[in-house]
C-alpha positions in Angstrom: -32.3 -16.4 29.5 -30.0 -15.3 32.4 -27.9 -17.7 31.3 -27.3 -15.5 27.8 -25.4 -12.3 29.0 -22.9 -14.4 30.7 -22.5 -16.8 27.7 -21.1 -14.1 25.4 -19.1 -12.5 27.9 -17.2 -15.7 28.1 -16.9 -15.5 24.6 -16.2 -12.2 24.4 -18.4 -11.5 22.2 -22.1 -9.4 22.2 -25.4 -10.4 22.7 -26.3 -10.1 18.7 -23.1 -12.0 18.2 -23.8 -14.8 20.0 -27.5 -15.5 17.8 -25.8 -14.3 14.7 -27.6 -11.3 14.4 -26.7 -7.9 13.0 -27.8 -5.3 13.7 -29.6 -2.2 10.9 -26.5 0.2 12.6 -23.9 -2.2 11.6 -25.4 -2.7 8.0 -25.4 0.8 7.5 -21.8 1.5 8.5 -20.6 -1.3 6.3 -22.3 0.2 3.7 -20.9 3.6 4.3 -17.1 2.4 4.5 -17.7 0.0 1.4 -18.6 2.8 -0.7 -15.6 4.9 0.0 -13.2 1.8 -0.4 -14.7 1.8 -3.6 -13.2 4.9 -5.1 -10.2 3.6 -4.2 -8.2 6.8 -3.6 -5.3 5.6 -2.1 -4.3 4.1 -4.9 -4.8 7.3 -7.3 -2.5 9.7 -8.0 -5.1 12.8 -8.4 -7.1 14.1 -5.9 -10.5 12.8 -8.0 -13.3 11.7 -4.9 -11.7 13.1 -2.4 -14.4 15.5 -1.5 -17.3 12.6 -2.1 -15.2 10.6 0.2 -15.1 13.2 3.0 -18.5 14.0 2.3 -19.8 9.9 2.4 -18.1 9.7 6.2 -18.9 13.1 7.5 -22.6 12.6 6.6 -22.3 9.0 8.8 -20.8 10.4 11.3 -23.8 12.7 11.6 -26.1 10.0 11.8 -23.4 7.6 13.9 -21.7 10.0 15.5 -18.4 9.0 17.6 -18.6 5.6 15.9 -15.1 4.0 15.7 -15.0 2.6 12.2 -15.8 5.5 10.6 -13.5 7.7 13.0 -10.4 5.7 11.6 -12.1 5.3 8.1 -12.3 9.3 7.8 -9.0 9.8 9.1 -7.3 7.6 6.8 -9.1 9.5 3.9 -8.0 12.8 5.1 -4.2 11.6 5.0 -4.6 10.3 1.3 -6.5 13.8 0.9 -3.6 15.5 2.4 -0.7 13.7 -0.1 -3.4 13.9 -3.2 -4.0 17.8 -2.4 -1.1 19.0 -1.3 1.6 16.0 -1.9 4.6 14.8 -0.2 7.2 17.9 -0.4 10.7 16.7 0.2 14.2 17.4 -1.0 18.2 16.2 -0.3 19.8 18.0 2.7 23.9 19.1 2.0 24.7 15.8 3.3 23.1 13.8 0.4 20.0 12.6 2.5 16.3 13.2 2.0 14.8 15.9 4.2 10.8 16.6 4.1 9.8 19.8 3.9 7.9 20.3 7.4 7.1 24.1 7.0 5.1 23.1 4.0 3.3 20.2 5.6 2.4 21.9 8.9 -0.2 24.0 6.7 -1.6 20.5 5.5 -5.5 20.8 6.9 -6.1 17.7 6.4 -3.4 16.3 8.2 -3.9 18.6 11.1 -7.7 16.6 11.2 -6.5 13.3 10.7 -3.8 13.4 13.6 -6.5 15.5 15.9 -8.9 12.0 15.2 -6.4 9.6 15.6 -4.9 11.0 18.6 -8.5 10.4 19.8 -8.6 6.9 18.7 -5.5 5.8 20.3 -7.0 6.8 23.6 -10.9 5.7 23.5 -11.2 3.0 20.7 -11.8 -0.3 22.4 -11.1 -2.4 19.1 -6.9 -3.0 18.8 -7.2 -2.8 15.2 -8.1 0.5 15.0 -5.8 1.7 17.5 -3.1 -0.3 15.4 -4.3 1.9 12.5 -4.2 5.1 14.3 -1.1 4.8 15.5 0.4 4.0 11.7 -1.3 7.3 10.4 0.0 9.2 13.5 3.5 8.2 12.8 3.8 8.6 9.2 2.2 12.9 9.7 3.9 13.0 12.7 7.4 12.0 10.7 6.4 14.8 7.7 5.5 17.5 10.0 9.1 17.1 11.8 7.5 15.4 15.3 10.2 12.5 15.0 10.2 12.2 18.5 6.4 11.4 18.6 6.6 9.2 15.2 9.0 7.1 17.2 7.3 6.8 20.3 4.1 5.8 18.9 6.1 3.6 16.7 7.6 1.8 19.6 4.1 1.0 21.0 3.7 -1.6 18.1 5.5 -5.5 18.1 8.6 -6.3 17.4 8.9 -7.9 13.6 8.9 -11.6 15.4 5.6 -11.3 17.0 3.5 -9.7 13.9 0.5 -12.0 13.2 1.8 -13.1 9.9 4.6 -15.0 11.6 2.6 -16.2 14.4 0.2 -17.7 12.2 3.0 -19.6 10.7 3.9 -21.2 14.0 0.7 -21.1 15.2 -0.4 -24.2 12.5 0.5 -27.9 10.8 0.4 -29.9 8.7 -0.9 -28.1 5.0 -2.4 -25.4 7.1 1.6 -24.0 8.4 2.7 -24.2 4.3 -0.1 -22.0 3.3 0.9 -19.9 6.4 4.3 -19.6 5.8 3.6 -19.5 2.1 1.5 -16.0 2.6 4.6 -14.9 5.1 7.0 -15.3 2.4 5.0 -13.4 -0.2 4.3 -10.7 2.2 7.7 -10.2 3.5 9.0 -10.3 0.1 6.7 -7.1 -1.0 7.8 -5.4 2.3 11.2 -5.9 2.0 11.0 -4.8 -1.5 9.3 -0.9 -0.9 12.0 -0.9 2.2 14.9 -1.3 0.2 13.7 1.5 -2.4 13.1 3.8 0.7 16.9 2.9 1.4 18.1 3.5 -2.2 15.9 6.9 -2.5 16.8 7.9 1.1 20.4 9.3 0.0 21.0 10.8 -3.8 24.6 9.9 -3.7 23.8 6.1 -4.2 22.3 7.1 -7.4 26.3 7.9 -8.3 26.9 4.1 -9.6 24.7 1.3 -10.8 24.3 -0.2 -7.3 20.6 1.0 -7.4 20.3 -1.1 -10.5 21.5 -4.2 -9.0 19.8 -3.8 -6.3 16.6 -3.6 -7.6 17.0 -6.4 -10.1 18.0 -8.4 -6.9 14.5 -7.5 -5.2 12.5 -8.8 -8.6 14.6 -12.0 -8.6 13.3 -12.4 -4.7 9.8 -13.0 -6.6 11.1 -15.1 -9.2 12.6 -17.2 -6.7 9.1 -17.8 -4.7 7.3 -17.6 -7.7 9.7 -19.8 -9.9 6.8 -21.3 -12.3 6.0 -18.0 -13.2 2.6 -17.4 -11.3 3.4 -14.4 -9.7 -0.6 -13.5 -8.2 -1.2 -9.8 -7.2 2.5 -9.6 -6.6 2.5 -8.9 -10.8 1.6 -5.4 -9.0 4.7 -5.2 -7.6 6.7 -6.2 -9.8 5.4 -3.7 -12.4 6.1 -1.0 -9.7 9.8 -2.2 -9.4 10.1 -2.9 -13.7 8.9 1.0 -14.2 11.2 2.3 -11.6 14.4 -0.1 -13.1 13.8 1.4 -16.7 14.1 5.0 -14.9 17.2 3.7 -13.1 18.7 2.3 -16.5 18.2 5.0 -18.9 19.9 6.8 -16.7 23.1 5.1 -16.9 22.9 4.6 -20.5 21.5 1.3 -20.6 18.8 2.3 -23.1 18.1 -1.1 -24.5 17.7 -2.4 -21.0 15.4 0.3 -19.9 12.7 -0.9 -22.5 13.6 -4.4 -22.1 12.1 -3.4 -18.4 9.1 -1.3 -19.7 8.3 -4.2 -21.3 8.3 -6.4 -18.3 6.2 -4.2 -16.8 3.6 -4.4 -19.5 4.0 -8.2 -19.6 2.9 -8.2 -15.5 0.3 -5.6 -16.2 -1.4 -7.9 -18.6 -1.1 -10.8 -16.4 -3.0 -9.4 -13.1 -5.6 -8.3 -15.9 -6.4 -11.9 -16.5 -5.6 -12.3 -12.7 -8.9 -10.4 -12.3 -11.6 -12.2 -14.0 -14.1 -12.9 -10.9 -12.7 -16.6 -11.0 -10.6 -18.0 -7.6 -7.2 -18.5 -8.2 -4.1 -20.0 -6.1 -0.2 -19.3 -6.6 0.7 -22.6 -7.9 4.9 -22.5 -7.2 6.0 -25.2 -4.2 6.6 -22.5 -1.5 3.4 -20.8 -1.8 1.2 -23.3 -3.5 -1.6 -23.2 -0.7 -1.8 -19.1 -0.7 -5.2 -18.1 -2.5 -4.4 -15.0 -4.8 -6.6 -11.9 -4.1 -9.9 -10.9 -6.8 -11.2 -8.1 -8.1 -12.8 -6.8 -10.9 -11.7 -6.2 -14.3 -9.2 -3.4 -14.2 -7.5 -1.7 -17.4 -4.6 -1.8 -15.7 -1.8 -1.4 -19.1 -3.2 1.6 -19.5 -2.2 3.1 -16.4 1.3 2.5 -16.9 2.8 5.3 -18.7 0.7 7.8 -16.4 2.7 5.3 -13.3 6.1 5.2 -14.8 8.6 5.5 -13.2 6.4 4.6 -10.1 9.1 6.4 -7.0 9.6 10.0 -8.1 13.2 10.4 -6.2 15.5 11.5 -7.2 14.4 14.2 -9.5 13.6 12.4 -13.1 12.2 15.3 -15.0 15.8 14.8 -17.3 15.4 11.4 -17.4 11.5 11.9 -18.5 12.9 14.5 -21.2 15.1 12.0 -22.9 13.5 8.3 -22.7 9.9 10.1 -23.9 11.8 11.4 -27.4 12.9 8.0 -28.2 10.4 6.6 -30.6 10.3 3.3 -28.7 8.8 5.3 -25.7 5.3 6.1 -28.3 5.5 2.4 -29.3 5.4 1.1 -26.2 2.8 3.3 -25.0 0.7 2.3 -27.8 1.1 -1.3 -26.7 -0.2 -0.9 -23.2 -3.3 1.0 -24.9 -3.9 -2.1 -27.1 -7.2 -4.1 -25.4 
């Protein structure tokens, strides 16, 4: 028995670790941050939950108080609050470049909490990954309340892009193991370099002068279909979607009507795919470079019907002409009648 205390410590691990045990406190925390994942509010565009949310974690914190995992989980829901109550205010400064409005988000309440938290977290947690999730909350309020110089300071506190755990894991491995590594890399990078490059397109109005955006765009999708060649495109069909919605915006724009419903179409054909995606079965991406990667599950989502209410996904720049116009053509009713259709 003496033997035990130093046993985990070698480990690293606890005593109810060690004999598989967990304990009643840990049950009921799961519990607590399981419900509020379920509402899903991040991925909402209304503020719906958001008090039930707050409500779920403030009453275990009552019960748990100072308890990491719900520390991080509350202050997480407080910047979604933030966006869903008060939103993102931004605009383009003389020079062409998007500018936030910090005035504005400096009376964000919610934002005040979540930073107060997470400045907490980064100090006291013990567990990395919830310092690692502090510090991404702290510099993306820190950024819209006009604190650049903090943003970047705790932003230089994280790896370099070479020594994420994504790419480690692909050199960490062999053999079948290393593809599906690499496999999960690829898809992963390929998402992330995909939002960057529409923060880089939205980032300055004047590229919005030409069809560059356009091309660009199309050359992010073909990224997929170049991993994805036999067509199986997982959860990615989320992105994609995403990117087909804002190309439509894009193309009406410019005049290529046809082009822009050839697009809204896409979208719909994606939309329908991660519906059958989401059938409580397992599934794997089934294209050479990612053949190993399991695809994520879920439950079955309505997911077409969501897509005129997304469209055109990234609100900059302004679209409310673009909106005007493409919603009087008749095609726009069709379509929207075709992602109602079950």
């Amino acid at each position: 028995m003496e033997m035990i205390p130093a046993i985990a410590n070698y480990f690293g691990i606890t005593i109810d670790e060690l004999f598989g045990y967990k304990p009643d406190r840990d049950i009921k925390i799961d519990a607590i941050i399981e419900k509020v994942n379920s509402y899903h509010i991040g991925g909402r565009g209304d503020d719906k939950w958001v008090d039930e949310c707050l409500a779920i974690i403030r009453e275990g914190l009552i019960e748990f108080p100072r308890n990491e995992r719900l520390l991080i989980t509350l202050a997480e829901t407080l910047r979604e609050a933030g966006w869903r109550r008060h939103k993102e205010w931004v605009y383009y400064n003389d020079e062409g470049f998007m500018q936030r409005n910090y005035d504005v988000h400096r009376k964000n309440e919610y934002w005040s909490e979540s930073i107060k938290i997470c400045e907490q977290l980064v100090v006291t947690a013990n567990d990395n990954t919830i310092v690692t999730r502090a510090i991404y909350t702290l510099v993306m309020l820190y950024r819209n309340l006009g604190e650049n110089d903090k943003a970047i300071t705790y932003a230089e506190r994280m790896p370099k892009i070479e020594h994420c755990r994504e790419i480690m894991l692909s050199w960490a491995a062999d053999g079948k193991q290393e593809a599906l590594y690499s496999g999960d890399l690829l898809l992963k990078m390929a998402r992330h370099f995909s939002q960057q490059l529409v923060c880089g397109l939205t980032n300055n109005v004047h590229h919005f002068e030409s069809d560059m955006p356009i091309e660009k765009i199309k050359g992010v999708i073909s990224m997929f279909d170049l991993l994805c060649d036999d067509g199986n495109y997982g959860e990615y069909n989320g992105d994609l979607i995403e990117l087909n919605l804002y190309l439509s915006r894009l193309q009406w724009e410019r005049g290529y009507h046809d082009e822009a419903f050839e697009s809204l179409d896409k979208a719909l054909e994606h939309a329908r795919a991660l519906e059958n995606l989401l059938d409580g079965e397992e599934h794997y991406f089934t294209a050479p470079l990612v053949k190993f990667v399991k695809c994520k599950s879920g439950e079955s989502e309505r997911i077409a019907e969501g897509l005129p209410q997304d469209w055109p996904m990234w609100m900059n720049p302004d679209y409310s002409q673009v909106e005007k116009e493409i919603k009087a053509d008749p095609r726009w009713e069709m379509w929207v009648k075709k992602c109602m259709e079950k």
